[in-house]
C-alpha positions in Angstrom: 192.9 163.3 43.3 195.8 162.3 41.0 194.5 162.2 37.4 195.4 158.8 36.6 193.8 157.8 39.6 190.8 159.8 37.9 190.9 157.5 35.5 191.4 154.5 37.2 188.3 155.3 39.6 185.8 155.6 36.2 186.9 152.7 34.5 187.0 150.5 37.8 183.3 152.1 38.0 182.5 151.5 34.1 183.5 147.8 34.3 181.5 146.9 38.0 178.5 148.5 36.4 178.5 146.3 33.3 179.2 149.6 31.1 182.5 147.6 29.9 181.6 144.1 30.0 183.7 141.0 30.3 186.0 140.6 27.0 185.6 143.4 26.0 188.8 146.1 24.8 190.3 149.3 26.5 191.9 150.8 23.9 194.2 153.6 24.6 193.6 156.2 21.9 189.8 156.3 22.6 190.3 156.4 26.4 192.9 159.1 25.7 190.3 161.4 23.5 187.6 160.4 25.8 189.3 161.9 29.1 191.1 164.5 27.2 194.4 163.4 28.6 197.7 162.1 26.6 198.4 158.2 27.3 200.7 158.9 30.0 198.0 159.1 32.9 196.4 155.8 31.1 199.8 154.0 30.9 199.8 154.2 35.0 196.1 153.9 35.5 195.5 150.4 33.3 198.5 148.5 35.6 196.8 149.7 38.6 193.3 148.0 37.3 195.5 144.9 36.4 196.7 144.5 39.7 193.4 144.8 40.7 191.9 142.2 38.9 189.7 143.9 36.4 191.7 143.7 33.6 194.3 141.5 31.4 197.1 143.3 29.6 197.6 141.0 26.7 200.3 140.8 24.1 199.0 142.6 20.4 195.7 143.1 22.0 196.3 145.7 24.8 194.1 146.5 27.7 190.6 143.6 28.2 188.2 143.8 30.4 188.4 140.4 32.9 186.2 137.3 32.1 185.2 136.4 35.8 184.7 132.3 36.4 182.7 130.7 39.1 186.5 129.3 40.0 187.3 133.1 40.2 184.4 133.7 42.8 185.2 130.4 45.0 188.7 131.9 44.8 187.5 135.0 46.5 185.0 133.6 48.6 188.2 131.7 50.5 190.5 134.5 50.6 187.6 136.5 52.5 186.8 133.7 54.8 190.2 134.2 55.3 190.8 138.0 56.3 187.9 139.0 57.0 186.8 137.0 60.1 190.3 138.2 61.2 189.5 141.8 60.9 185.9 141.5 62.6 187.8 139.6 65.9 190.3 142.6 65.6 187.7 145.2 65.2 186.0 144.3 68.6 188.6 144.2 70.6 189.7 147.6 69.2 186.1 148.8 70.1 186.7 147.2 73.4 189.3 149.4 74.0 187.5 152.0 73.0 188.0 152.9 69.1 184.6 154.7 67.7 182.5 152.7 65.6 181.1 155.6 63.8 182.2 155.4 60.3 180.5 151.6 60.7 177.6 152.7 62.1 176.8 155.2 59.5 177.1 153.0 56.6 175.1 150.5 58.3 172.4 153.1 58.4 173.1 154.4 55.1 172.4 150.9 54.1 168.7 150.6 56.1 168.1 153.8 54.4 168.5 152.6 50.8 166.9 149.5 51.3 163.6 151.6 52.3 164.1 153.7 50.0 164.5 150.4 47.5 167.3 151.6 45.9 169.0 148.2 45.0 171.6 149.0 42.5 172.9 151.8 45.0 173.4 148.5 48.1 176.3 146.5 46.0 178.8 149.9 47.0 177.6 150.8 50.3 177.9 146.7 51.1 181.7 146.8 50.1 182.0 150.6 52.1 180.7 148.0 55.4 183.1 145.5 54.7 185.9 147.3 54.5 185.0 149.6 57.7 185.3 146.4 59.4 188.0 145.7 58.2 189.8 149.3 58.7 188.3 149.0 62.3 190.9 146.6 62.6 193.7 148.9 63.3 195.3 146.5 61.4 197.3 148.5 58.6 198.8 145.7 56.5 195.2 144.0 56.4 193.9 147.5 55.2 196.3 147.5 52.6 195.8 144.1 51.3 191.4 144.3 51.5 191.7 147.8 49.6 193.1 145.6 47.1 190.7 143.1 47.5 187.3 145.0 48.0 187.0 146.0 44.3 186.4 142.6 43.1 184.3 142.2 46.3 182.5 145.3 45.1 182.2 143.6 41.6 180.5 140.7 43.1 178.2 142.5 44.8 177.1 144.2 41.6 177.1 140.9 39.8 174.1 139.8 42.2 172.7 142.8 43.1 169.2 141.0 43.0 169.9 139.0 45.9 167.4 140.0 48.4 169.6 142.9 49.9 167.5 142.9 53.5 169.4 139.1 54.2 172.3 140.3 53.7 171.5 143.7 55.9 170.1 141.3 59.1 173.3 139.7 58.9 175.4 142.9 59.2 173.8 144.2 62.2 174.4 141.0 63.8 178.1 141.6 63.0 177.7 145.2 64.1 176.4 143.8 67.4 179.3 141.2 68.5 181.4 143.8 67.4 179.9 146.7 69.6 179.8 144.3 72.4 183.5 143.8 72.3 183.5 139.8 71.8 186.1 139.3 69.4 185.6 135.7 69.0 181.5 136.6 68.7 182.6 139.1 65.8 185.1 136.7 63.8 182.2 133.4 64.0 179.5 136.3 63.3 181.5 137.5 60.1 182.7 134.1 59.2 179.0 132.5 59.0 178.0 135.5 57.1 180.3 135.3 54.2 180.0 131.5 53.8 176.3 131.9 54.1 176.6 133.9 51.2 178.7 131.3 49.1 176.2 128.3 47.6 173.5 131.1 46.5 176.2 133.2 45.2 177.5 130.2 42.9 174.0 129.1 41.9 172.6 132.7 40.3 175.9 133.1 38.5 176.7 129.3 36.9 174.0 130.5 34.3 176.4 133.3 33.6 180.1 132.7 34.4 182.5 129.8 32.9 183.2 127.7 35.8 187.0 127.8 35.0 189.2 129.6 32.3 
């Protein structure tokens, strides 16, 4: 893997895990002595996080860690409900045709296995990892490209309610793993719509305790 997108993978990491919260500052000498790198790797990682979402580059300040708003999180709520339901219709009738479903299937059962072994902070990744196999199920290679974009922040959601009770959330992707093994495409897209805007109102009520609504 390219070294700054080393970099960009740990810090991405470091601010979904809370390790570098909300506000607070990159700055490039540390980062540079910490990986042991000169600022040139850094200088193409932190524009790459921008895009992304996780950071602000800021005039005389440099490099800050995203404040996240409940707008923010109704924001990406919408743009799911969006692609997503898309992706799901697509996915089954790719399986239909017969693409494999194996890289789905697996984290599906990689996800049954950590909720037995009650693993919760280990769910939030492997949830975005199902998402995004749906989505790369597809065949659709612009809508990859865009949700590789997205699934970060999704990821960074799931993190930021990782107490949610993960086993809801699990029922509902089998059901989605079903419509789409049967090859229904319209089953799959309501199956994957219903699940993300089920998700929505108990999403925005655990976090208005934390998050501004707006910036």
């Amino acid at each position: 893997m390219p070294l700054p997108k080393q970099i960009y993978s740990v810090i991405r990491e470091r601010i979904i895990s809370g390790a570098y919260p909300p506000g607070s500052r990159l700055r490039e000498r540390e980062l540079s002595q910490e990986f042991d790198v000169s600022r040139v790797p850094l200088r193409e990682a932190l524009p790459q996080l921008e895009w992304d979402g996780f950071i602000q580059i800021l005039p005389r300040r440099g490099a800050v860690v995203t404040q996240l708003s409940l707008r923010d999180i109704e924001e990406l709520f919408d743009v799911r409900l969006a692609l997503e339901p898309y992706a799901a219709r697509c996915a089954a009738e790719n399986v239909a045709r017969g693409a494999s479903m194996e890289e789905l299937l697996s984290t599906m059962a990689r996800t049954e296995e950590l909720i037995g072994n009650d693993e919760p902070l280990l769910i939030p990744a492997v949830n975005a990892r199902f998402h995004m196999d749906v989505v790369e199920l597809s065949g659709n290679k612009l809508l990859v490209s865009v949700m590789n974009s997205l699934m970060g922040r999704v990821h960074w959601l799931f993190r930021l309610t990782w107490h949610h009770n993960p086993a809801v959330s699990c029922a509902a992707h089998r059901e989605l793993v079903e419509a789409i093994r049967s090859g229904n495409g319209r089953l799959a897209e309501a199956s994957a719509f219903a699940h993300i805007e089920h998700g929505r109102k108990p999403t925005l009520e655990r976090l208005a305790a934390s998050l501004p609504a707006t910036l």
